[in-house]
N, C-alpha and C positions, 0 to 999 in steps of 0.2 A: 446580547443573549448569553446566558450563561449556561453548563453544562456539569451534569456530574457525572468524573472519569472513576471508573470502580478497576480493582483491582490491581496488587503489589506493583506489578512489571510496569504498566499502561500509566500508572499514576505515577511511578519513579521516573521513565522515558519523558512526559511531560513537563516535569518539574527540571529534570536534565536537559530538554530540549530549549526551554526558556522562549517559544513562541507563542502560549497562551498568557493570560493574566491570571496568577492562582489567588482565590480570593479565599477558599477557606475549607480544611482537611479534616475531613470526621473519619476517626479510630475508637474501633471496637473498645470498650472496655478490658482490660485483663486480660489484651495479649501481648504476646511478648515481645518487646522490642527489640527482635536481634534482627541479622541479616535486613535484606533488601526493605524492611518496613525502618528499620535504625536509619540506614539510609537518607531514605523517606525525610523523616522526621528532623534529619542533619539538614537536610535540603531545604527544608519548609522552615525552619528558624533559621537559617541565612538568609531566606526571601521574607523574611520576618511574615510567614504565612502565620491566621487565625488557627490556632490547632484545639478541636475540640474532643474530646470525650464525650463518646453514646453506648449506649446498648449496642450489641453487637446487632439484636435481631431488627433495632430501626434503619440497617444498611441494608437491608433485602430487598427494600422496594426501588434501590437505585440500581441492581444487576446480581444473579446470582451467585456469582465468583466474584463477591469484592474482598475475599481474603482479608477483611478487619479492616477495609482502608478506602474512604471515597473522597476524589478532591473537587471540588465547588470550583471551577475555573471557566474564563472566558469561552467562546465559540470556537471553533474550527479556522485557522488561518489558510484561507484558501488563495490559492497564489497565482501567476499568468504563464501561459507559454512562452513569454520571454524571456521571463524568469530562470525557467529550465535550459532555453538555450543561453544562457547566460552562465548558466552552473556550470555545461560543460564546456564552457568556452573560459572561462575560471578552474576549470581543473585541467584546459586542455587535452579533453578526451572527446571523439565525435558524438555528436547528441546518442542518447539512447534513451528512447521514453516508451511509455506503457500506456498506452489506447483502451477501454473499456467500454463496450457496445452495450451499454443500458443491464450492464450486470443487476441480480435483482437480491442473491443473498447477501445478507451482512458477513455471513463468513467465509465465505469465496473473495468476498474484496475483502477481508481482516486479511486471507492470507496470500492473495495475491500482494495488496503492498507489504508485508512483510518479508517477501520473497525479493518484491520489486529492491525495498531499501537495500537487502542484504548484497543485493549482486549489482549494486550502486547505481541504479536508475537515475537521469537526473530528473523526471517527473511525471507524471501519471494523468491523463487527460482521462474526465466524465462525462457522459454528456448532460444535458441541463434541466431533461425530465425523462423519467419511466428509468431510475437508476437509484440504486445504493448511493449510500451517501456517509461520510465519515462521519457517523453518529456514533457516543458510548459505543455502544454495542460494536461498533468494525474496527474502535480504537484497542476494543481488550482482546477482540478475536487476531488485529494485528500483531500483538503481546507489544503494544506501543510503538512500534516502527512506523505507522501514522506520524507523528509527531515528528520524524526525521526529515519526511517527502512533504517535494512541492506536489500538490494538488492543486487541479482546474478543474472548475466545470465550465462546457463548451460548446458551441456548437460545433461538433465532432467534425459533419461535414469543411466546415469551414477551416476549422483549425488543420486539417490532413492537408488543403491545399497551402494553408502558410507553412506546414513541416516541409512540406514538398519544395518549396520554393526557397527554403534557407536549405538545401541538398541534402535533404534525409528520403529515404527508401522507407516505404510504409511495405510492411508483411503481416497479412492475414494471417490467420490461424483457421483451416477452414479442412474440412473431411471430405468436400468434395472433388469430381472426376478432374477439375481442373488445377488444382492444388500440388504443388510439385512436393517432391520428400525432403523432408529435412538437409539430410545429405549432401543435395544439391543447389541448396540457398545460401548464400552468402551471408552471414551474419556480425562478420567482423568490423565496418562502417559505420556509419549514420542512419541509425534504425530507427525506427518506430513499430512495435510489436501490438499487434490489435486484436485481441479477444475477446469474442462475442458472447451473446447471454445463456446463461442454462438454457439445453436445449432448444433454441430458436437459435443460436448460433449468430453472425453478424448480419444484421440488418442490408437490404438488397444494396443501398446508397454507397452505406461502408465498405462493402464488398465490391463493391465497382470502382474505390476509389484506393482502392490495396495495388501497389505498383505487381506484389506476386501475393501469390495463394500460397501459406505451406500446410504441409501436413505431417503428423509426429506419425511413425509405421507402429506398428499394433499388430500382436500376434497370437493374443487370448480371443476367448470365444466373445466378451464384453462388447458392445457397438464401439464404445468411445469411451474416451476419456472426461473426467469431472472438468469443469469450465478451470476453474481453479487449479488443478492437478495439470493439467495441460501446458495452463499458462506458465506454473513455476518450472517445468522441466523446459518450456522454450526460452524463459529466462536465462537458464543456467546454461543451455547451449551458448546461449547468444556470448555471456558474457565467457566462455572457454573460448569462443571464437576472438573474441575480444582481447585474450591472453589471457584472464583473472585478474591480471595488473598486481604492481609489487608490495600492496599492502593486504595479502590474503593473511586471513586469521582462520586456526582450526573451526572445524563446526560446532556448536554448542544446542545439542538436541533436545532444550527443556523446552 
């Protein structure tokens, strides 16, 4: 199956990543080849990629933000939960992965694995129907961080009990009465972080199979917080609890 990834970042990340096959790069006519598209174009004539010249306006119909540039490449490399525990046993750091309970926006998961890569997740479990899925569309909303993370699709249930049994702690994300505060959860260890769907929140199964319940405190009149917004601030705790580890880079807010 092939795929076409639209836009500068998501297209450059791919070509950088070197986990898909790139088979062939359509740019805009008559723009200008500086910055992150020069790149691009360095990248794709080392991979001795097809680079073609089009109209700008026949890249519209592969994503509205392709920024002059769409690359024609393989599928989605979707990977195993062994894998992940295998990353962090190759970085010697306790597993930390990213759970997703039948998320349904494309851009709630663009920017939750974007959040997940940046605070070095080693992989991101989906479940195997009624979910988002790393399509264009959640690679450009990622701004390419897709392309870094291992992803699985799974059977959720099942896979909690193999985290569970290689000594990872599963922690809900949940609003309800039984849900302890942030504050008081542990997040320094072998985690697994599970966020449930826009508003239906995690599924009754998932919810019974979370060793704890946490909950982020809230203090605006808003009920809750966006599924997506939630998950990346319980990210960033997790991984403060974690130390940030010795390879932090400033933040880059584009």
């Amino acid at each position: 199956m092939r795929e076409r990834i639209f836009g500068r970042n998501p297209v450059f990340e791919a070509l950088r990543a070197g986990r898909r096959v790139p088979f062939r790069l359509l740019v805009a006519e008559g723009v200008l080849e500086k910055g992150r598209l020069a790149d691009i174009l360095e990248i794709s004539r080392q991979k001795q990629v097809l680079i073609e010249r089009v109209a700008r306006q026949n890249l519209g119909q592969y994503g509205e933000n392709h920024q002059g540039v769409v690359l024609e490449a393989s599928g989605y490399p979707y990977s195993g939960l062994l894998d992940m525990l295998a990353l962090a046993e190759q970085r010697g750091e306790p597993p930390f992965l990213l759970v997703l309970d039948a998320l349904q926006d494309p851009q709630n998961l663009g920017t939750l694995l974007r959040t997940a890569e940046i605070v070095g997740v080693h992989g991101v479990l989906l479940p195997l129907r009624q979910t988002a899925t790393v399509t264009p569309a959640v690679v450009s909303a990622s701004s390419g961080a897709s392309e870094h993370l291992l992803v699985s699709q799974v059977n959720l249930a099942q896979a909690i009990r193999e985290i569970k049994q290689a000594g990872v702690w599963v922690i809900g994300l949940d609003a309800g009465d039984k849900a302890q505060r942030v504050e008081r959860v542990r997040l320094d260890g072998p985690l697994a972080l599970v966020v449930g769907s826009e508003g239906e929140g995690m599924r009754q199964l998932i919810r019974e199979s979370c060793d704890i319940l946490m909950c982020l405190p809230m203090r605006g009149s808003i009920e809750s917080l966006n599924a997506a917004v939630a998950g990346s601030v319980a990210l960033y705790l997790a991984w403060q609890a974690r130390g940030y580890g010795s390879d932090v880079s400033p933040v880059d807010h584009r």
